[in-house]
C-alpha positions in Angstrom: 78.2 112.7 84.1 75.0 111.2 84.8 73.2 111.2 88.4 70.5 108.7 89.8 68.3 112.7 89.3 68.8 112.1 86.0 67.3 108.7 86.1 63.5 107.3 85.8 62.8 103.4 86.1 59.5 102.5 85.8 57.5 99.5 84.5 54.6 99.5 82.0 51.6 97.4 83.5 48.5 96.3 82.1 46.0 93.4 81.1 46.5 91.6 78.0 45.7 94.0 74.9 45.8 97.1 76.5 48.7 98.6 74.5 51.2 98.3 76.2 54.2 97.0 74.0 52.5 99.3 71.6 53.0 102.4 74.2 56.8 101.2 74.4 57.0 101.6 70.5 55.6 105.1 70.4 57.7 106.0 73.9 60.8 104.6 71.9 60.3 106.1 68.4 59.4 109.5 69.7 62.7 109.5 72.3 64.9 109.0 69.5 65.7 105.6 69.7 65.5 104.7 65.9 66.9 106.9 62.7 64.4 108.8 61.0 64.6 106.3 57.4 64.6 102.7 60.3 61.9 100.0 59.7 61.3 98.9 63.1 58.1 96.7 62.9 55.1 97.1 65.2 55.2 95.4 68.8 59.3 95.7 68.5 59.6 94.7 72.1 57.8 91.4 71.4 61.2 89.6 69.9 60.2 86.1 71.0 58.6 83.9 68.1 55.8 82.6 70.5 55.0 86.4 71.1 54.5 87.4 67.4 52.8 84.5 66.9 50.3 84.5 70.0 50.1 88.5 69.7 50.7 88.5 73.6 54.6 89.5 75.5 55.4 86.1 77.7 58.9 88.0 79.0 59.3 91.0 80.2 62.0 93.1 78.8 64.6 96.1 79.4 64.9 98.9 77.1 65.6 102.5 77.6 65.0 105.7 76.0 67.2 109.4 76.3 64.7 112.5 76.8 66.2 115.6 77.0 69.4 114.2 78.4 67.7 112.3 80.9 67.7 108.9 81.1 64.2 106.7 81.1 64.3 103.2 81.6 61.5 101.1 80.5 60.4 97.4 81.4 57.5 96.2 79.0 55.9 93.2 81.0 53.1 90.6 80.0 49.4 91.5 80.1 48.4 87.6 80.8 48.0 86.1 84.4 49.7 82.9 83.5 52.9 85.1 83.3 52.4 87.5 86.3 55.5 86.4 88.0 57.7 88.0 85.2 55.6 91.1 86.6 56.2 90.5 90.2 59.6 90.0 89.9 60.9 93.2 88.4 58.7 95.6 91.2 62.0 95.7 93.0 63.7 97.1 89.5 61.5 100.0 89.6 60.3 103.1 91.1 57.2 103.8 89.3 55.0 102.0 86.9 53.0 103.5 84.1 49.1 101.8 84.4 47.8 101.3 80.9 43.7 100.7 80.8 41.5 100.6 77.8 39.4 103.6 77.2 36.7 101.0 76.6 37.1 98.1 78.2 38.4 99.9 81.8 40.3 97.8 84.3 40.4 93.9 84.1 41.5 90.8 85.8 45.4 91.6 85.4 45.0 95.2 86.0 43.8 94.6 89.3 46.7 91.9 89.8 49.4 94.2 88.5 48.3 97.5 90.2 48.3 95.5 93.6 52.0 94.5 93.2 52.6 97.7 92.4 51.1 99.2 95.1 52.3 96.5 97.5 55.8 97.8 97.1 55.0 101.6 97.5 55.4 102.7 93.7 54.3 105.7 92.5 52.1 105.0 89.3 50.7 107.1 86.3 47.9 105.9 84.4 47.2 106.2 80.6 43.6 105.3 79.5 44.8 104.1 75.9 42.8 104.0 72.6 40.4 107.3 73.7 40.1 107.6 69.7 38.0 103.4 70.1 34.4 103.4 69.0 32.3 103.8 72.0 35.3 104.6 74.1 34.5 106.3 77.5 37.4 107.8 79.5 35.5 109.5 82.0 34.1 106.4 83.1 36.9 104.2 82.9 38.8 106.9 85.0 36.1 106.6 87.7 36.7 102.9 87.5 40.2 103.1 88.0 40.2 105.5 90.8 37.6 103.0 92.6 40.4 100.1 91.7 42.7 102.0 93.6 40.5 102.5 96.9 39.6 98.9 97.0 43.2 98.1 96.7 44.1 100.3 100.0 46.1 102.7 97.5 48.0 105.5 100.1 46.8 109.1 99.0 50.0 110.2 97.1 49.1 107.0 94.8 45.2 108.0 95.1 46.6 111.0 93.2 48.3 109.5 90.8 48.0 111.6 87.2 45.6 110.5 84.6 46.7 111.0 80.6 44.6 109.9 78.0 45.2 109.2 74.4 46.3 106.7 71.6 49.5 104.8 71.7 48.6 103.5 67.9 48.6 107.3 66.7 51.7 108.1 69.1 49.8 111.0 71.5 48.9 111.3 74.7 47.2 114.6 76.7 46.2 115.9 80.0 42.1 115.9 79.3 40.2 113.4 76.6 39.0 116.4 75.0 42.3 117.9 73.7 44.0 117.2 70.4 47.2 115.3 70.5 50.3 115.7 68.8 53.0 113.5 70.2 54.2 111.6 73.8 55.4 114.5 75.0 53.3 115.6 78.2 53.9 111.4 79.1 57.2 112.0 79.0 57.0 114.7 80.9 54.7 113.2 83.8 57.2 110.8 84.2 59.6 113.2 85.2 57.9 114.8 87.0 55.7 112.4 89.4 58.1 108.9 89.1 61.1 109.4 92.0 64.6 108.5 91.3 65.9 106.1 92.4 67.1 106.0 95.9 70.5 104.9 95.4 73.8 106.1 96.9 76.3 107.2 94.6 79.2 107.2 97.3 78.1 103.7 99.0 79.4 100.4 98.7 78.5 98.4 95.5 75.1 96.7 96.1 72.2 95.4 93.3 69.4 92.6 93.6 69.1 90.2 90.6 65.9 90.5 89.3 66.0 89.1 85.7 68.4 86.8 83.9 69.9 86.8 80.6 72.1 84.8 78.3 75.2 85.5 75.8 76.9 82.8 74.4 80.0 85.1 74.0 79.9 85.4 77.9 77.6 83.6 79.4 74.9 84.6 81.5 73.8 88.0 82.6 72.8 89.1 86.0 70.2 92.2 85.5 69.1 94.5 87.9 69.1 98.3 89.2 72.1 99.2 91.2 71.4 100.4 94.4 74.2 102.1 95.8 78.0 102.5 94.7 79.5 102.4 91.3 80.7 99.6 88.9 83.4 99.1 86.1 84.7 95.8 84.5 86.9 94.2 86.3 86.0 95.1 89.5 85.6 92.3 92.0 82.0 91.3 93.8 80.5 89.4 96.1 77.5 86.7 95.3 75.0 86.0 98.2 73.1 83.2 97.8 69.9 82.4 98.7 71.4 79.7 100.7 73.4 81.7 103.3 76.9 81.0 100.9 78.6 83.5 99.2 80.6 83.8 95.8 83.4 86.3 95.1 84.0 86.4 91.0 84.9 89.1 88.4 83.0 91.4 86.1 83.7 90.7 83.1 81.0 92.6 80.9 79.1 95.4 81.9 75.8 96.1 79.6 73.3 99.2 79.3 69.6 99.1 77.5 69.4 101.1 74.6 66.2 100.8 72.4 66.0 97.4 71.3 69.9 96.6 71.6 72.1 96.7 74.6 76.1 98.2 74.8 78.6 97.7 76.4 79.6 99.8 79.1 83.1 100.9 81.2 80.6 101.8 84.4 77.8 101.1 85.9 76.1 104.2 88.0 74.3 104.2 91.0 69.9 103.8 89.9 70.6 102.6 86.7 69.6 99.4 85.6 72.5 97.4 84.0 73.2 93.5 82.8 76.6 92.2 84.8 78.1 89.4 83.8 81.3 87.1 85.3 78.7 84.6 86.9 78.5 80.9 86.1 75.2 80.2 88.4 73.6 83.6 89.3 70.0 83.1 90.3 66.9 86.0 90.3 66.7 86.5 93.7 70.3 86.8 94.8 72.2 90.0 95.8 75.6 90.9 94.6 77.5 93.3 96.7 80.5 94.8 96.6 82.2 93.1 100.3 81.1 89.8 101.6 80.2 91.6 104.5 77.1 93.0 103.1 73.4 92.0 104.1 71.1 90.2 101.4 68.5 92.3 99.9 64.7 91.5 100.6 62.6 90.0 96.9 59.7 90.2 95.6 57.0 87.1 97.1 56.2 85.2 94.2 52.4 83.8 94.0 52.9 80.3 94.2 51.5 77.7 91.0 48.2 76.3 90.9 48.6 73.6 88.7 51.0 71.0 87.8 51.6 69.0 84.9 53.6 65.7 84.3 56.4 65.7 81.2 58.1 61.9 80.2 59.9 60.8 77.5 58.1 60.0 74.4 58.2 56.0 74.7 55.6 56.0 72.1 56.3 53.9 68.8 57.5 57.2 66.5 59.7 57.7 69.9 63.0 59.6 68.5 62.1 59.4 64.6 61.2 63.5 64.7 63.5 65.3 67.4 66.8 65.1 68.6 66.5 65.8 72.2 64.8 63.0 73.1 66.8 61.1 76.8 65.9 61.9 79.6 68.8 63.7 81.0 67.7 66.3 78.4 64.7 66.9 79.1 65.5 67.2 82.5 68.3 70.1 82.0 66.0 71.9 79.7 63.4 71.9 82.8 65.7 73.0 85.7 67.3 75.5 83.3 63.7 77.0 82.7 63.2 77.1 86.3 65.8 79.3 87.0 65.0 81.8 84.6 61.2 82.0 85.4 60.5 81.9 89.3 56.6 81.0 88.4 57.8 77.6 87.5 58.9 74.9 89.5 60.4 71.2 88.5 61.1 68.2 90.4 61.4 64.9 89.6 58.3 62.5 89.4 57.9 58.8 91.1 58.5 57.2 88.0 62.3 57.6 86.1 61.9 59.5 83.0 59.0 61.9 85.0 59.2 65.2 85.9 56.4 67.1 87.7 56.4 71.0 86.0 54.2 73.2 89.0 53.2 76.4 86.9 50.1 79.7 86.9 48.4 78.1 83.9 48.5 75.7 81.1 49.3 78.5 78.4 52.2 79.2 80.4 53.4 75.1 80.1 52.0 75.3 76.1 54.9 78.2 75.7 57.4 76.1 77.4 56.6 72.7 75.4 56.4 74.5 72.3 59.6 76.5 73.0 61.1 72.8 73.4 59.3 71.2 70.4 61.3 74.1 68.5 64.7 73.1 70.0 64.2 70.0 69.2 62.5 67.8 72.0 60.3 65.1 72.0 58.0 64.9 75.1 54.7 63.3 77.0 52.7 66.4 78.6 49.8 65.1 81.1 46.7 67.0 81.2 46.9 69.6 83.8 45.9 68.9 87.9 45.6 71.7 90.1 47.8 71.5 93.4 46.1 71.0 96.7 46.7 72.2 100.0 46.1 71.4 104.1 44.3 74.7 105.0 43.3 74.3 109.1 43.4 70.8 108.7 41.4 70.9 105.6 42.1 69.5 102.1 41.6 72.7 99.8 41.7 73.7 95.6 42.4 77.0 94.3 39.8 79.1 93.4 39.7 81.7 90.8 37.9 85.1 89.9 36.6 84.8 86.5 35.8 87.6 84.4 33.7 86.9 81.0 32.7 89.6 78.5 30.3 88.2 75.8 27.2 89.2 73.5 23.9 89.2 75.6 21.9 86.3 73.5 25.2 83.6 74.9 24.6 84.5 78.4 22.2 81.7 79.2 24.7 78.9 78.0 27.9 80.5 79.8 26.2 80.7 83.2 25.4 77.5 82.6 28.3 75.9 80.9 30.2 77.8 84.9 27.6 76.1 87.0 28.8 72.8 85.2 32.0 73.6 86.4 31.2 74.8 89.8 31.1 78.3 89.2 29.2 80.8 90.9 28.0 84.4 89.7 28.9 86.9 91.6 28.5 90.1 89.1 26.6 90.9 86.0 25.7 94.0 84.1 25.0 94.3 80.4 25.9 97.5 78.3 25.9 98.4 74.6 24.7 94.9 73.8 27.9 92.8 75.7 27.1 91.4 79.2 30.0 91.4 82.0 29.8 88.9 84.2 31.8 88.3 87.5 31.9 84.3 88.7 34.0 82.7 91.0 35.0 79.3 90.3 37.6 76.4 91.1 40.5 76.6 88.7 40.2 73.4 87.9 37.1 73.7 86.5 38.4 76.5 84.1 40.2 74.3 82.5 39.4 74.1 79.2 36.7 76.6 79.4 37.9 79.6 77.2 37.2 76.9 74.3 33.8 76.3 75.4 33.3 80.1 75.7 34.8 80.7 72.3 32.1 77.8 70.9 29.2 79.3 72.7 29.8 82.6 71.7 30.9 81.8 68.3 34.1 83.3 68.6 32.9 86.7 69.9 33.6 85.5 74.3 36.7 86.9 76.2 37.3 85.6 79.1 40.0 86.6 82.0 40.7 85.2 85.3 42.8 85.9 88.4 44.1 82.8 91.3 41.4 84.5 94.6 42.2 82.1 97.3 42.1 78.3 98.6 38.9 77.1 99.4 36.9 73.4 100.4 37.3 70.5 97.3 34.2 71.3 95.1 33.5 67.7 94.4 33.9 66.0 91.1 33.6 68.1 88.0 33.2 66.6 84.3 34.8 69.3 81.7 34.7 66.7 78.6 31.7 65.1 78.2 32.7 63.0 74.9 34.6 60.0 74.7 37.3 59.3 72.0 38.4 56.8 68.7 41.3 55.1 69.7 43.5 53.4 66.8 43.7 49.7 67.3 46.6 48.9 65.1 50.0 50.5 63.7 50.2 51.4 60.4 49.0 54.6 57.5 45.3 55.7 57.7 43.5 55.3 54.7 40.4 57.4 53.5 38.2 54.1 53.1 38.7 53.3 57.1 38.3 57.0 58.0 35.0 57.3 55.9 33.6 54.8 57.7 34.7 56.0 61.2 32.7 59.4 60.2 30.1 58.4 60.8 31.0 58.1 64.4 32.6 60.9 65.1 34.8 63.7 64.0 38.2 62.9 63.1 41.6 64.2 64.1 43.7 62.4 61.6 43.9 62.4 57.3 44.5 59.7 55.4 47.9 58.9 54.6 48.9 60.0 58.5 51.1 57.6 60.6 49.2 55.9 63.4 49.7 53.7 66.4 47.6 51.3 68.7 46.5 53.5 71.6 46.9 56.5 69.3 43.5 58.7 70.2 42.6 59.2 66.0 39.3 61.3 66.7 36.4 62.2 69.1 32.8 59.9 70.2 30.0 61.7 70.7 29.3 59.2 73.9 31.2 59.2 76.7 33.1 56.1 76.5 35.9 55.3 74.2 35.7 53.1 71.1 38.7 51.1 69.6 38.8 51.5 66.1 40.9 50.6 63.1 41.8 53.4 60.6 44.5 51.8 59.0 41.9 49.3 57.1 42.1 48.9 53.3 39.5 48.4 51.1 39.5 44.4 49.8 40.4 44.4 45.8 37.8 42.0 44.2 37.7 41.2 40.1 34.0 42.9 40.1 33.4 46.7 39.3 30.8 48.8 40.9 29.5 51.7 39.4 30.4 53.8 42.1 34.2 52.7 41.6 36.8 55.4 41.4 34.7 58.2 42.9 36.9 59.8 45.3 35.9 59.5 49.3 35.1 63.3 50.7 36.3 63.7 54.1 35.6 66.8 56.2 38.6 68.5 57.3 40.2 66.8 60.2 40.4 68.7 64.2 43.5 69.8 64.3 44.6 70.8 68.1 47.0 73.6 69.1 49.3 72.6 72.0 47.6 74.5 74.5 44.2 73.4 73.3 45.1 69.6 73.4 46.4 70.0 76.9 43.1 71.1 78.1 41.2 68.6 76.0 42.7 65.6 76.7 41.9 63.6 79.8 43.4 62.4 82.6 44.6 58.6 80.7 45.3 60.1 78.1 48.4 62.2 77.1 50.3 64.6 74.5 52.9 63.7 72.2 54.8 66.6 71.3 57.6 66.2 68.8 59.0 69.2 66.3 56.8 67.9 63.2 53.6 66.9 65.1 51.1 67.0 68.3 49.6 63.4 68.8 46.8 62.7 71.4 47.1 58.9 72.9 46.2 56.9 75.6 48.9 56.7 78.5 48.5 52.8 78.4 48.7 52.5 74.7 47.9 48.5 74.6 43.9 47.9 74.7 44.3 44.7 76.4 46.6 46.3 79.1 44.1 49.2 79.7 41.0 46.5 79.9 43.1 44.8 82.6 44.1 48.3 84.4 40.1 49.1 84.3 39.5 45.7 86.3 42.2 46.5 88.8 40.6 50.6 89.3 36.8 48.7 89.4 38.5 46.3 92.5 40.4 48.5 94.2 44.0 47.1 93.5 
């Protein structure tokens, strides 16, 4: 029979592109957990579209792997800070977490994030300095940095001395010193034996586990998931379910789940430090404890950083309103949002001033792009406003968020990236160049990020990475200008055609082809001025009885802009909004008549 001794739960941390879902492969393929002739593709843990897609992990994920009849269970988490609450939420899931840092790029913005939960909540880590095998890797150094990571984040001494393994989670090895040859995961397995505690749970006490991570079946419903602190658990058995509100619950297990690999089973008992998915719950929320009396004494969580910016999301009143998706009320839209909120703590809903509005309070705008796209794909139609950061009273003061920024880019683009932050009230705080790529450190408002990885990317043709963590709340930095172009907005309904659009050229670049649907206060490309210019790209040429010799040449267009979802969020400004449907992303004004918006620009000018 299995004993919490037997038992290891830790957590694999990092900043984005580190390795770790690839770690979690190797961990997974060397422990057993497929047959020898299994395909299991790369990045197996990353089972969400978006993921594969966006090559990042947005949920983080149970799985578990048997090593010499021991137990190890493994949560892969995300790597980007728009997603660090599904980090901060499973600390209290675990009793050790495995640090992956680059061997060349050493710790970054989310590594120091990460490691401070981490250490916040006592764990005992073990750090792997992946990819030793990278051109101009440096191990020794990025050991250094790390240990210096974990002095300025008031580490105790027993996690000052955490062990160091190096080696390459792409070529499955990992060893003790960067100068030994690797064969296999084995000494990782075994320094997670051997330096990550089991868990602390009593196998003879009452019946007690925190909820840290949801889950859904459509056989049975949804899935409480946590570790099980004390006492044992079998189907059918009766619990308790403390709310966060003082009430309490009894109900009825009626499945009981273990991780395997990248499947789950069922199970007849759930053991004291293991972690386990119970369901029997029609409303169970992260956060809550379920015990086994109602009696029992709620069980502390995780604090959650709170959201920095918030984004409005409407119906889609425009004119192709409800041609494209079938979700498309308001009552809809509405579940969807409250049912997101109570699967991810970093977001927040509540309803807006206006009916039909809902105010979405979130880390970052990629984190709102996964949502609306996850919706686009279930069939929604919605609005999304640009993003506005969220304000707060400090000592009687009106204050923004601020954010630590952290750029890595080729030494000729430095000049037009400290520039392009001053712009954007930035401030340099760090720089060092090395190998031919400059580092810089800058602190700036995170509203004044917005937008500016796409800038970066531009200035550095491509070549720019940029990374930043929420600081602190600081004094309003005054008015900042991130789009300095105006934009060609459609005057009339109706099909664009290339005679129209070549002429509109000529004025700016275009985000529409011919033969695309269009509508007045539809935003059909971009002015190089700052104001914005009605225009009418649905205008055919006149037929006439006289031939020109230049008749029947065909009109060459340059390939229209075509936004992602994330990118048009940024970009668009704050009268202006994104139409996001399953077949398209449309840019438009929020008042799509010209004549009303003339009259709405009198009434701003006066004051009304």
């Amino acid at each position: 029979m299995v004993v919490p001794s037997d038992i290891r739960n830790i957590a694999i941390i990092a900043h984005v592109d580190h390795g770790k879902t690839t770690l979690v492969d190797q961990l997974l393929r060397q422990g057993g957990a497929f047959r020898e002739n299994q395909t299991v593709s790369e990045r197996a843990m990353d089972s969400m579209d978006q993921e594969r897609e966006r090559g990042i992990t947005i949920k983080a994920k149970n799985t578990s792997v048997r090593w010499n009849e021991k137990i190890i269970n493994i949560i892969d988490t995300p790597g980007h800070a728009d997603f660090g609450g599904e980090v901060e939420r499973v600390m209290k899931m675990v009793d050790g977490v495995l640090l992956v840092v680059d061997a060349y790029e050493g710790p970054q913005a989310q590594t120091r994030f990460v490691l401070k939960k981490a250490l916040a909540e006592n764990l005992h880590p073990i750090v792997f300095v992946n990819k030793i095998d990278r051109p101009n890797a440096d191990p020794i150094a990025v050991h250094d940095k790390v240990l210096e990571l974990f002095l300025d984040l008031n580490a105790t001494e027993e996690q000052f001395g955490a062990p160091f393994l190096y080696g390459s989670a792409k070529n499955g090895f990992a060893v003790t010193s960067p100068d030994q040859v690797g064969e296999s995961m084995g000494p990782l397995f075994q320094a997670i034996m051997e330096k990550i505690p089991a868990p602390a749970a009593n196998p003879d006490g009452e019946f007690k586990m925190l909820i840290s991570n949801i889950d859904w079946s459509d056989y049975v419903g949804r899935i409480a998931i946590g570790k099980i602190l004390g006492g044992q658990l079998k189907t059918g058995d009766t619990v308790w379910r403390l709310k966060k509100d003082g009430t309490k619950e009894r109900a009825k297990v009626t499945k009981l789940i273990e991780f395997n690999a990248l499947s789950t089973r069922d199970s007849s008992e759930g053991i004291a430090g293991n972690i386990v998915g119970i369901a029997g719950f029609e409303d169970a929320d992260i956060g809550e404890t379920l015990a086994g009396s109602e009696s029992a004494e709620p069980l502390p969580f995780v604090e959650i950083d709170p959201p920095t910016v918030q984004m409005a999301f409407s119906i889609n009143d425009g004119p192709f309103g409800g041609r494209e998706g079938t979700r498309v009320t308001s009552r809809e839209i509405r579940d969807r949002l409250f049912r997101e909120a109570r699967t991810n703590i970093s977001i927040s809903v509540e309803d807006g001033e206006d009916a039909g509005t809902f105010k979405v309070s979130a880390r970052g705008a990629m984190q709102v792009a996964v949502l609306v796209e996850s919706m686009r794909r279930e069939g929604f139609e919605v609005l999304v406003s640009r993003p506005t950061v969220i304000e707060r009273m400090v000592d009687g003061q009106r204050c923004e968020p601020y954010e630590t920024v952290y750029v890595e880019c080729p030494d000729p683009s430095v000049g037009g990236i400290i520039s392009g932050l001053a712009n954007r009230k930035g401030r340099v705080d760090k720089m060092e160049s090395l190998h031919g790529r400059t580092y810089i450190e800058a602190t700036c408002t995170t509203r004044g990020l917005i937008g500016f990885e796409f800038e970066l990317l531009n200035l550095t043709s491509g070549e720019g990475i940029m990374s930043h963590l929420f600081k602190e709340y600081g004094p309003l930095a005054g008015e900042i200008r991130t789009r300095g172009t105006g934009t060609l907005v459609a005057m009339e309904q109706g099909t664009a055609m290339a005679y129209a659009l070549d002429s509109l050229e000529a004025r700016g670049k275009l985000f529409v082809s011919p033969g695309e649907e269009v509508y007045e206060g539809m935003i059909v490309g971009e002015n190089p001025r700052t104001d914005d210019l009605p225009v009418n790209p649905t205008k055919a040429k006149q037929l006439t009885n006289h031939r020109s010799s230049g008749d029947g040449k065909g009109i060459q267009l340059s390939p229209p802009i075509k936004f992602s979802l994330e990118r048009a969020i940024e970009y668009i400004a704050p009268d202006e909004l994104v139409e996001a449907t399953p077949k398209n992303l449309r840019l438009r004004k929020k008042i799509l008549s010209m004549n009303e918006r003339k009259r709405q620009a009198k009434k701003d000018l006066a004051g009304v």
